[in-house]
N, C-alpha and C positions, 0 to 999 in steps of 0.2 A: 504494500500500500504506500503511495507516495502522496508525502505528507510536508514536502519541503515549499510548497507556493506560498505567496505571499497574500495573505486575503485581509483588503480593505471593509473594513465597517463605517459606513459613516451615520453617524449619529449616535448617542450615548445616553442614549434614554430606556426606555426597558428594554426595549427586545435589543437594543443596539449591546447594551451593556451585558448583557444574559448570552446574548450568542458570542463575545467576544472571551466570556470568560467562559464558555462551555466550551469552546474551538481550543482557547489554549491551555486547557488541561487534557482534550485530545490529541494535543501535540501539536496544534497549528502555529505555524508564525500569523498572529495576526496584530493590524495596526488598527487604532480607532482614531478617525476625525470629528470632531464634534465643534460645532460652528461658535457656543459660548465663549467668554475669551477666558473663564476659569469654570471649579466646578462649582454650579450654585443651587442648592440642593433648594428647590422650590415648588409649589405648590402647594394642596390641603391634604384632604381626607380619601383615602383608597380602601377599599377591601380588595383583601385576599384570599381568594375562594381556595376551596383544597387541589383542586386541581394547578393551581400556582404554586402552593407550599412543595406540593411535591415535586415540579418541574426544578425545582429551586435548589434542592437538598444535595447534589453534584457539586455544587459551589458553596455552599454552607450558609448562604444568606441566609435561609427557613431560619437557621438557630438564632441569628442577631434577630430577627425580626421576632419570632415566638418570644426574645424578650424584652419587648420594646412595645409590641402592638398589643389591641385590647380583643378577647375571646368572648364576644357576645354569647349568650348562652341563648340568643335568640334569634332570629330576625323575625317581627315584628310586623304585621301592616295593622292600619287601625281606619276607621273613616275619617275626615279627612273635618267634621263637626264632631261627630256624639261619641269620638273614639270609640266606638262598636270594635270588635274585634275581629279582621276579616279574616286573616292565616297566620298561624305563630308555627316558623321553622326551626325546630328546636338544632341547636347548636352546640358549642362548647365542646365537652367527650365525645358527646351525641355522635359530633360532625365527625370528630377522629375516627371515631368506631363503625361507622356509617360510610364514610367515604375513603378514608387511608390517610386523611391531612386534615389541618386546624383550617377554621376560618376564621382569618385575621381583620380587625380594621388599626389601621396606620396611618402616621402622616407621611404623604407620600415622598416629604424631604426622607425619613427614617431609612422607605423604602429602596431612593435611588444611591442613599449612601450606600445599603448592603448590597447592592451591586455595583456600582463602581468599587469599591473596595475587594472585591472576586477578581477583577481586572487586574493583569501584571502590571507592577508597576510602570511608569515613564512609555505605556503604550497607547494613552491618549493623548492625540497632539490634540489641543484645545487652542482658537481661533480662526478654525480652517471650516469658510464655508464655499461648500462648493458650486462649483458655476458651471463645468462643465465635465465631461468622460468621453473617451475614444477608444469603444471594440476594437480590435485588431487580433490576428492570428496571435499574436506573441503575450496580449493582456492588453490590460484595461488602463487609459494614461488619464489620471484625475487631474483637473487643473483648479485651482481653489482663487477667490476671489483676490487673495491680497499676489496673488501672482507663481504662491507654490505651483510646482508641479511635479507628482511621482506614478512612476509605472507599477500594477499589481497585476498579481494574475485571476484574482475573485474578486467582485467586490456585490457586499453588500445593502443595499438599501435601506436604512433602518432609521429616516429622516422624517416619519411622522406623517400628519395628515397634507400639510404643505408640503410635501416630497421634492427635492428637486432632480434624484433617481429617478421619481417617476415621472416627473412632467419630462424628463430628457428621455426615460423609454418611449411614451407612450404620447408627449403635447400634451399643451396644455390645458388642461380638466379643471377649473378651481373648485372649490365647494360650494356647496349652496345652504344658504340660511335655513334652519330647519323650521324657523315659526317661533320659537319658543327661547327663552332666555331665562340663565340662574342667577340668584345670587347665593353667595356663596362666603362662610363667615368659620373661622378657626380663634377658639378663645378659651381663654379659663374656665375650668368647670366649677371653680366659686363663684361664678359672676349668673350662676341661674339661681331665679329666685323659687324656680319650683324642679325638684328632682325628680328625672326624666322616670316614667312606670318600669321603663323598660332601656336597655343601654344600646339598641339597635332599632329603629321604628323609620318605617315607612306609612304615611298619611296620606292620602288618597284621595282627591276628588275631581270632577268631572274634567275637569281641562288643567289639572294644575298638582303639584305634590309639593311635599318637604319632607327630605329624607332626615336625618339627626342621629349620632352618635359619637362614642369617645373614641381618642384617635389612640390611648396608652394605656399600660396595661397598668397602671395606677388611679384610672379612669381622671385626670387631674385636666385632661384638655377635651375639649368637646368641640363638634362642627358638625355645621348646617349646611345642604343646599336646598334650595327654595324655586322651585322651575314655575312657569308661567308662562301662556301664547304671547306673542310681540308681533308685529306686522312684520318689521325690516329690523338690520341691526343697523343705525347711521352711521356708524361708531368707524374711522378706518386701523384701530386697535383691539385688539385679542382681548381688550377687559378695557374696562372703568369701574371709578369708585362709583361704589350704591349708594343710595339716598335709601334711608331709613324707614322714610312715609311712607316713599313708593312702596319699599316692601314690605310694609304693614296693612299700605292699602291694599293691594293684590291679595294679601291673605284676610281680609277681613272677615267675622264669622267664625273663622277657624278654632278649634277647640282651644280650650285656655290653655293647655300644657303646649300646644305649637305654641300661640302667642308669647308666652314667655320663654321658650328657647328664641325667637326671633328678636324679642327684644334685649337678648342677653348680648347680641349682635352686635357690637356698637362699630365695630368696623367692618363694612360689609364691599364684597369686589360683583360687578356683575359680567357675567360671559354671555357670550351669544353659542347658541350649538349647532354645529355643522353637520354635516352629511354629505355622502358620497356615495355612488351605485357602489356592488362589490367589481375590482379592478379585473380587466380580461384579461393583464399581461401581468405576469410576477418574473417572469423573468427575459433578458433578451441577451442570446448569446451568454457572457462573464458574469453579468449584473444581473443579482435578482432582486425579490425586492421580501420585506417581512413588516406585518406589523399595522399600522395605520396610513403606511405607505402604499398599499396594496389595499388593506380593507379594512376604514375608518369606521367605529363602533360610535354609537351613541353610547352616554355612559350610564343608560337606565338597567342594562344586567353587571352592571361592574365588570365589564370582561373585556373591554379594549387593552388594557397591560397584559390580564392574563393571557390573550391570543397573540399576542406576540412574544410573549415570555415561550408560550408554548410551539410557535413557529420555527424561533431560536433553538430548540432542545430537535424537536424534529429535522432541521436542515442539517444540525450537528451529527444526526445522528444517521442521515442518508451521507453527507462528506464522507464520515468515519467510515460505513458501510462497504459504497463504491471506490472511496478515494476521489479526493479535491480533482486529480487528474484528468476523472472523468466528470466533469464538474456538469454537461449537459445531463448526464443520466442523473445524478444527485440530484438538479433543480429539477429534472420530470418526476423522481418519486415524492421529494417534497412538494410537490405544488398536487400531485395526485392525492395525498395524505391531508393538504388541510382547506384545499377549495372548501369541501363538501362543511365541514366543520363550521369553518370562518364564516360563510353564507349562511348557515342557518341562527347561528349568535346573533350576527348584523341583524335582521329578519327579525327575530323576533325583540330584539333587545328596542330596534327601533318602535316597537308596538307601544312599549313604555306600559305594561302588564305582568311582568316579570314578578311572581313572588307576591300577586294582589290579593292570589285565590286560592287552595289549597290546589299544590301539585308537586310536583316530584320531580328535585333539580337534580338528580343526581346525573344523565344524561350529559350533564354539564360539569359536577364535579366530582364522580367517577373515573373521569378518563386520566392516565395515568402516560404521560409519553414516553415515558422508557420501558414501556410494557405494549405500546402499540404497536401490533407486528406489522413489518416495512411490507410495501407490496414486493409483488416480484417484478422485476426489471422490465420487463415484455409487456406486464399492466399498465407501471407507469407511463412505458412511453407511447401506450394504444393513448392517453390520454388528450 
């Protein structure tokens, strides 16, 4: 098996960071580009379904994160006025014993530390955003904005929903507004004046939710997001600061226990959420692609990291298989192995129903990717 190529990851976000450190404890040389100019461990609140913990455990992030993240003994949905109780998914043990892994919630700083930190050292070059790439018989020549330029033999895609892998595999696709916009608030868990019934709850009503729970396993910080329909986003930034009214008026009505997590809020960001068909091309030629690069998740089943985390483990584990050498047949069994998967997540995840009603996730975190048997070569490539 030849394992001496040089394979570019660009981006350093979950799947970017998870396949870079799953590749070089298979013995890959790999490099990661990552376009920030240092590493800035940012963003809120994440769960970690089991099927992530276990992808994870190769690299030993599961352990940093088991203790750090908080083990809801629940997840919770409630109406969205009379707190009625619609489904309680029991968790905690439950979930260990039930699925083979914890489900965690984190803040998703905690999260990106435990993987970077799985990364060999001094192998993210950090400032390098890339602008263009050139197939050739011999690999793949990255040329990066401030003027870098090096030749690999793989490279990666692992640049997120604004790809710029994929706009150069495929043109230009941007996203489009999905209707709907959160805010979104990380804070002390002193700062509520009523304690939450339950430490994972999902509220529920006709056109609008508020998710809520703790990000640490000392339950000491807590966050909200709070979704609501919007016409347009005007905004030509990724976020702005919330207004507090707004968000209080959109939820007005709403049970007293929301109200008072939302007003515990006092600094609130609001996002606008995107969408994307599922991508037709994941790979061309050298460059594939993983992650939100290829098939951006709404974040209503929590599963756009995991599906990339899980992407990561599977490409790793078709490379390792066939060998980087044969790197076309590698990207046909991967991409054979998690179309089917990734489309049905998108799909339903965008219904924004996930976990409303009583039903049985385990379809979702059951699967176990070092246990998923690789097609056979001759499948993949009927693909």
């Amino acid at each position: 098996m030849k394992k001496e190529l040089t394979i570019a990851v660009i981006g350093s976000g979950p799947g970017g960071a998870t396949a870079a450190a799953l590749l070089q404890r298979a013995g890959f040389r790999v490099k990661v580009f990552e376009q920030t100019l240092h590493f800035q461990p940012t963003g809120a609140g994440i769960h970690l379904t089991p099927n992530v913990l276990k992808a994870l455990r190769p690299i030993g992030a599961d352990r940093y994160l088991l203790e750090r993240g908080c083990r809801p003994s629940a997840f919770t949905s409630r109406s969205w006025d009379s707190g009625e109780l619609l489904f309680s998914l029991s968790l905690g043990d439950v979930a260990e014993q039930r699925y083979g892994g914890a489900y965690l919630t984190v803040h998703r700083a905690d999260f990106q530390q435990a993987l970077v930190a799985a990364v060999e050292p001094g192998s993210i070059t950090y400032g390098k955003k890339l602008e263009s790439l050139e197939n050739s018989a011999e690999g793949v020549r990255l040329r990066f904005k401030d003027g870098y330029e090096e030749v690999v033999d793989l490279v990666i895609g692992a640049d997120g929903l604004s790809s710029r892998s994929r706009q150069i595999l495929q043109g230009e696709d941007p996203p489009t507004f999905a209707g709907q916009v959160a805010y979104r608030s990380v804070f002390p868990a002193s700062a509520l004046k009523i304690l939450p019934t339950h430490d994972l709850t999902k509220w529920w009503a006709p056109d609008r939710f508020v998710i809520a729970y703790y990000l640490t396993r000392t339950k000491d910080c807590f966050y909200f997001v709070a979704g609501f329909p919007a016409i347009k986003w005007p905004h030509k930034t990724r976020s702005v600061a919330g207004s507090l009214d707004e968000l209080l008026g959109a939820f007005a009505g709403f049970h007293p226990e929301v109200r008072a997590i939302l007003q515990a809020g006092t600094e609130v960001s609001k996002w606008p959420l995107f969408e994307r068909p599922p991508n037709p091309v994941w790979y061309r030629e050298r460059v594939v692609l993983l992650g939100d690069a290829c098939h951006p998740m709404s974040p209503h089943m929590a599963q756009g990291a995991a599906m990339a985390v899980e992407d990561a483990a599977i490409l790793t584990r078709c490379l390792t298989s066939v060998g980087a050498s044969n790197w076309k047949q590698s990207f046909q069994m991967y991409t054979s192995m998690r179309t089917g998967r990734t489309s049905r997540v998108q799909a339903i995840s965008s219904q924004n129903r996930w976990l409303r009603e009583p039903s049985d996730p385990g379809w979702v975190f059951d699967y176990d990717v070092w246990k998923e048997p690789l097609p056979l070569l001759e499948d993949a490539i009927a693909i």
